[in-house]
C-alpha positions, 0 to 999 in steps of 0.5 A, spaced: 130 621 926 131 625 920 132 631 924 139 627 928 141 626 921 140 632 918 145 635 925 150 630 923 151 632 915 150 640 918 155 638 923 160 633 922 160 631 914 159 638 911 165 641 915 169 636 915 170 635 908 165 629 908 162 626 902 156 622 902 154 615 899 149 612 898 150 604 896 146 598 896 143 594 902 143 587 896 150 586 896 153 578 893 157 573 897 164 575 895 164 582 898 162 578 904 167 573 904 172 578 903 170 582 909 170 577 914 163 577 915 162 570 912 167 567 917 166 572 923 160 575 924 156 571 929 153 571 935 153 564 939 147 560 939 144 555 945 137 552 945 132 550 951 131 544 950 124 543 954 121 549 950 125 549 944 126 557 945 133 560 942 137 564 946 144 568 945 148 564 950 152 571 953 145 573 954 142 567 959 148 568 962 148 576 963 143 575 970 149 569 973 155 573 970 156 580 973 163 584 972 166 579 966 165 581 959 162 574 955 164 575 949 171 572 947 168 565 950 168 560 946 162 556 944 165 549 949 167 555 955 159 557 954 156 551 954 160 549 960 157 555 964 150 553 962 151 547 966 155 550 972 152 555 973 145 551 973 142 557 967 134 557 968 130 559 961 127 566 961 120 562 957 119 556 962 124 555 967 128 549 964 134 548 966 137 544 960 139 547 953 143 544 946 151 545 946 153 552 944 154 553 936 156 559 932 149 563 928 151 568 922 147 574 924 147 577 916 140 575 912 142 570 906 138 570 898 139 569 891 140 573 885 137 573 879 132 569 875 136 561 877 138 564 883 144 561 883 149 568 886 148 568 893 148 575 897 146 578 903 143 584 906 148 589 909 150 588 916 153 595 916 154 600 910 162 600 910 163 596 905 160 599 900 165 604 901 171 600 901 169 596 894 167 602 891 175 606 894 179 608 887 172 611 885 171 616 890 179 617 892 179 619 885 173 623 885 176 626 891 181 629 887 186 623 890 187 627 897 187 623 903 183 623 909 178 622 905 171 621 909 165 618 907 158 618 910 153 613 909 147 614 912 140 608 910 138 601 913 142 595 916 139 588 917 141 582 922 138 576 924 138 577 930 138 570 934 133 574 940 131 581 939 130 584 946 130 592 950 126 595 944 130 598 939 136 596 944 137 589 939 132 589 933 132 586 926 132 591 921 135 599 924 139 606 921 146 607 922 149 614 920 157 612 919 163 614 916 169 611 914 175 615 914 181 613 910 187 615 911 195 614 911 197 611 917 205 614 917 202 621 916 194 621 917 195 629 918 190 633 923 196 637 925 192 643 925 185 640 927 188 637 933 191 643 936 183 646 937 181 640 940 187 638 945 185 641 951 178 636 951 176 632 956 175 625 953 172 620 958 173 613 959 172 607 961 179 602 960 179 595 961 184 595 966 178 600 970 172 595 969 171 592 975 171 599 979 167 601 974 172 607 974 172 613 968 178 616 967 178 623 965 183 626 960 185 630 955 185 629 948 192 631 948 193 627 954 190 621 951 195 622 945 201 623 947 200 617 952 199 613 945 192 610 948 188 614 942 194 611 937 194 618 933 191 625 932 186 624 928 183 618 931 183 623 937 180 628 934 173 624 931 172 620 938 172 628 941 169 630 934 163 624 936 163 626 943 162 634 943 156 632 937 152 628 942 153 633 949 152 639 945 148 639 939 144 632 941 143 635 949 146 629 952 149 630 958 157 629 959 156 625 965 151 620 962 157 620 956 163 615 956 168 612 951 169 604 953 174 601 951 174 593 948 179 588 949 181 583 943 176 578 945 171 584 944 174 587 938 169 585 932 175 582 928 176 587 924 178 592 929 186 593 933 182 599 937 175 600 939 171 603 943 164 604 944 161 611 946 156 609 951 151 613 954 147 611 960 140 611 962 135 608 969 132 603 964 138 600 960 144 602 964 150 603 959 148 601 952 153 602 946 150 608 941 156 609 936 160 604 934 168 607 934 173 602 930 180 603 928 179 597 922 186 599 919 188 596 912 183 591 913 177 592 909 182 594 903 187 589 903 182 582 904 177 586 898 185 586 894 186 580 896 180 576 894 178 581 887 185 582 885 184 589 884 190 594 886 186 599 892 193 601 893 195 608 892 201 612 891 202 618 896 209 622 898 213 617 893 210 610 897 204 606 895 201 604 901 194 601 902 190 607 907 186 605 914 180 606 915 177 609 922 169 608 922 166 611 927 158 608 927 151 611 930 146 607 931 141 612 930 135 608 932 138 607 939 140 615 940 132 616 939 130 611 944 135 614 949 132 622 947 126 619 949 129 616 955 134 622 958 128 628 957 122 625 959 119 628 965 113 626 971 110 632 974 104 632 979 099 634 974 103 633 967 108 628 962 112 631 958 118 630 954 123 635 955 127 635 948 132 639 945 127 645 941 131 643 934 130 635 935 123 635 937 119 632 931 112 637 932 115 644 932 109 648 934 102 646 935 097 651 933 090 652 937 084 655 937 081 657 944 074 654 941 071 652 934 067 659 933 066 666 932 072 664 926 077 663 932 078 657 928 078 660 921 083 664 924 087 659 927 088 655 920 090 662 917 096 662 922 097 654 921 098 655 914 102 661 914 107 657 919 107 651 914 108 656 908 114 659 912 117 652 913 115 650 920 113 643 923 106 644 925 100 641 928 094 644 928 088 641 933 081 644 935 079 638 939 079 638 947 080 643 951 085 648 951 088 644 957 088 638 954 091 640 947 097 643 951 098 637 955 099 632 948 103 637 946 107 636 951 108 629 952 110 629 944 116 634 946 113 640 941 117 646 944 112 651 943 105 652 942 101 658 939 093 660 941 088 664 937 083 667 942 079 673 941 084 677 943 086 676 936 081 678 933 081 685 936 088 686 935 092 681 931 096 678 936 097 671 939 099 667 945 105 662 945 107 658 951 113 655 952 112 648 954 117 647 960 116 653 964 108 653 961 109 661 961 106 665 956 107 671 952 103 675 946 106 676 939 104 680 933 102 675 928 107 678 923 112 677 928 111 670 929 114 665 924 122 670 927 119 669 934 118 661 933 124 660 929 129 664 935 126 660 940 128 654 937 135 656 936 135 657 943 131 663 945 128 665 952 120 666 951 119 674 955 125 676 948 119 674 944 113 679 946 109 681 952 108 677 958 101 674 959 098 675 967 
C-alpha cells in the first residue's frame, strides 16, 4: 500500500500542485450534520425474521434482479420485492424478513469526560478539507484550483461486510479534493496535453448493453458530458495513472456513470472508475464526484462562517471535484489482475515497482561461508535502500518458488562462483532466465531492473 501511495504523491499530488493534509478520523456531530451525512448516508437495512441475520436489502436481491440498478428504491419498493420475488436468506433459507428500514453507515461515540458532544468517526476525508477551507486557500497564497490530498483510514458500519476487501468496516482512501471557480476553473493549458485521450465509459443510457463508449477527452467536453476542462482532465489524470503506473489493463478500465437515484447526495455528476476481475466482476475503485458548492455552503449555512472568497472582482463559494481511491480494493485487484498458474508454479506477476519484497537474496546452501557471503550482499542491498529478504531455508528451488508467489521481481544467488570471483546470479522472476553480476554492479543492476530494465542489459547470461 505504501508503494501505490507513494505513486500517487509522485505522480498525481507533487506535479499537480497538491498540498497534503492530515485530519482527524474523530470528528463532532455538527460537521456531520452539516455535511449531510447524518440525514443521507445509509444503507438500507432488512432482517430474517427466521435467523435473525441482517442484510442489506439490494444485496439479497442482487441474485433475483439482474440489469437494474437497486439503489434509488425506496425502502417500501424493497420490502415489496422481498416479497414478489419470494428472496431466500443466504444463512437459512428463510423466506420471511422484517420491512426495510434505513441504517446510518457511520460509527457514533462521545467526547469528553461527561460525554455529552456526540461524534463520529469519518466516513470519508473530505470534510476536513472542507471546514479547514479559508486556512489552506490562504496558506495557498488565496489561488484557486486549490488541490488537497488526503491520504489515512476511513470507517462504515457496515450492515454485512462481504467479497473480502470489497465491502469491509474500516479501509484506506487516498483522496483529493479540488476547489475551484466554477465560471472559470482554469485547465486551459493543461487541457490541450490530454484532449486526444481516450476516455472509457459506461453511460446510463448503455447499461442494458453493456455498452463502453469510447471517446476523446476533448470529445467528452465539447459534447458537455465531462461539464468542463478540469473535471475532463483529472478522470483522464485518474485513468492514465491506474493503466500506466498501476499496470492495469485499459481494457480491464471503464469510467460509470451514476444516475440521481445513484448519486451520493452530494454529487451532480458522478462517475465510478471500475476495473474488472473474473472474481468480482466490475467493482468501483475510485470514487469520481463533481460535489459543486455543496460541502462549502451547507459548512456556512450551519456554522455561520464566511467560506465565500472574492476572485476577479466576484465573491463566489468554490466547487469541489473529488476524486477518491479506494486503496485497499486497488491491492485486492493488483493481486487479483497479476496472479498466474503455470504447470509446476504460482506467481503473482507485479509490476517490479509495486512489489512489497524487492529482491530476495539466497545463499546455494548454508557452508563454506556461501551463507556469511550471502548476509554481506543482503546487508549491502539494505544499506543501498532496497527492499529485501534474505532466506537460506530450503532448497534453492523452493526459495525462488515462494518468491515468486509474493511477486518479488528478482532474486540474487551467492554460489561458489562467487567466492572465486565476485559475481552473483540474479534471476528474473517472470522468465526465470538468469544472468551473472559483479557485486559491486549490482545495487545499479537491481534498481534498472525495477525501472524496467530487461535481464540480459544486466550481466552475463547464465547457460
Amino acid at each position: 500500500m505504501n508503494k501505490i501511495i507513494t505513486l500517487w504523491r509522485r505522480k498525481i499530488v507533487i506535479p499537480e500542485g497538491g498540498w497534503e493534509l492530515d485530519t482527524p478520523c474523530l470528528m463532532t456531530e455538527a460537521i456531520f450534520e452539516a455535511s449531510g451525512h447524518l440525514a443521507h448516508f445509509y444503507d438500507k437495512l432488512t432482517e430474517c425474521k427466521k435467523c435473525h441475520a441482517r442484510w442489506r436489502a439490494d444485496q439479497l436481491l442482487e441474485k433475483y434482479v439482474k440489469n437494474k440498478s437497486l439503489e434509488g428504491l425506496s425502502p417500501e419498493e424493497l420490502t415489496e420485492l422481498l416479497k414478489k420475488l419470494n428472496v431466500k436468506c443466504p444463512n437459512c433459507g428463510g423466506a420471511e424478513f422484517t420491512d426495510v428500514k434505513t441504517f446510518n453507515l457511520m460509527f457514533s461515540t462521545t467526547i469528553g469526560v461527561g460525554g455529552n458532544l456526540k461524534g463520529y468517526l469519518r466516513p470519508e476525508t473530505t470534510q476536513g478539507a472542507a471546514v479547514e477551507f479559508k486556512q489552506l486557500f490562504s496558506v495557498a497564497r488565496s489561488t484557486l484550483p486549490l488541490v488537497i490530498a488526503q491520504v489515512g483510514r476511513v470507517f462504515r458500519n457496515e450492515i454485512s461486510p462481504r467479497q473480502s476487501l470489497i465491502r469491509v468496516r474500516e479501509f484506506n482512501l487516498a483522496e483529493i479534493q479540488i476547489f475551484f471557480d466554477p465560471e472559470d476553473p482554469g485547465y486551459d493549458k493543461k487541457f490541450e496535453s490530454i484532449k486526444n485521450y481516450p476516455l472509457r465509459f459506461l453511460r446510463v443510457k448503455d447499461r442494458e448493453k453493456n455498452k463502453i463508449t469510447i471517446i476523446t477527452a476533448e470529445e467528452a467536453y465539447l459534447s458537455g458530458y465531462t461539464v468542463n476542462k478540469l473535471i475532463t482532465y483529472w478522470l483522464v489524470l485518474f485513468m492514465k495513472f491506474f493503466n500506466e503506473h498501476l499496470g492495469f489493463p485499459l481494457e480491464a478500465l471503464r469510467y460509470k456513470e451514476l444516475n440521481e437515484d445513484e448519486r451520493a447526495h452530494y454529487a451532480k455528476v458522478h462517475w465510478d472508475l471500475q476495473c474488472y476481475s473474473e472474481e468480482f466482476g466490475w467493482v468501483e475503485v475510485v470514487n469520481s464526484a463533481y460535489r459543486t458548492d455543496y460541502d462549502l455552503r451547507r459548512h456556512m449555512e450551519k456554522s455561520g462562517e464566511d467560506l465565500s472568497i472574492v476572485r476577479n472582482g466576484r465573491r463566489i463559494i468554490p466547487h469541489m471535484y473529488e476524486p477518491s481511491i479506494g486503496l485497499d480494493r486497488v491491492i485486492l485487484h493488483l493481486l487479483l489482475l497479476n496472479l498466474r498458474r503455470e504447470k509446476d508454479r504460482t506467481l503473482i506477476a507485479l509490476p517490479r515497482h509495486l512489489t512489497p519484497i524487492e529482491v530476495g537474496v539466497f545463499p546455494l546452501v548454508t557452508r563454506d561461508s556461501l551463507d556469511i557471503k550471502a548476509r554481506e550482499v543482503y546487508n549491502l542491498l539494505c544499506e543501498r535502500g532496497f527492499i529485501a529478504f534474505y532466506d537460506e531455508k530450503g532448497s534453492i528451488g523452493r526459495r525462488y518458488r515462494r518468491m515468486d508467489e509474493i511477486g518479488t521481481p528478482i532474486c540474487v544467488t551467492i554460489d561458489y562462483e562467487t567466492l572465486e570471483d565476485n559475481t552473483v546470479t540474479i534471476r528474473d522472476r517472470d522468465s526465470m532466465k538468469q544472468v551473472r553480476v559483479p557485486i559491486n554492479e549490482l545495487p545499479r543492476a537491481i534498481k534498472r531492473f525495477i525501472e524496467g530494465a530487461k535481464l540480459e542489459e544486466l550481466g552475463q547470461p547464465v547457460k
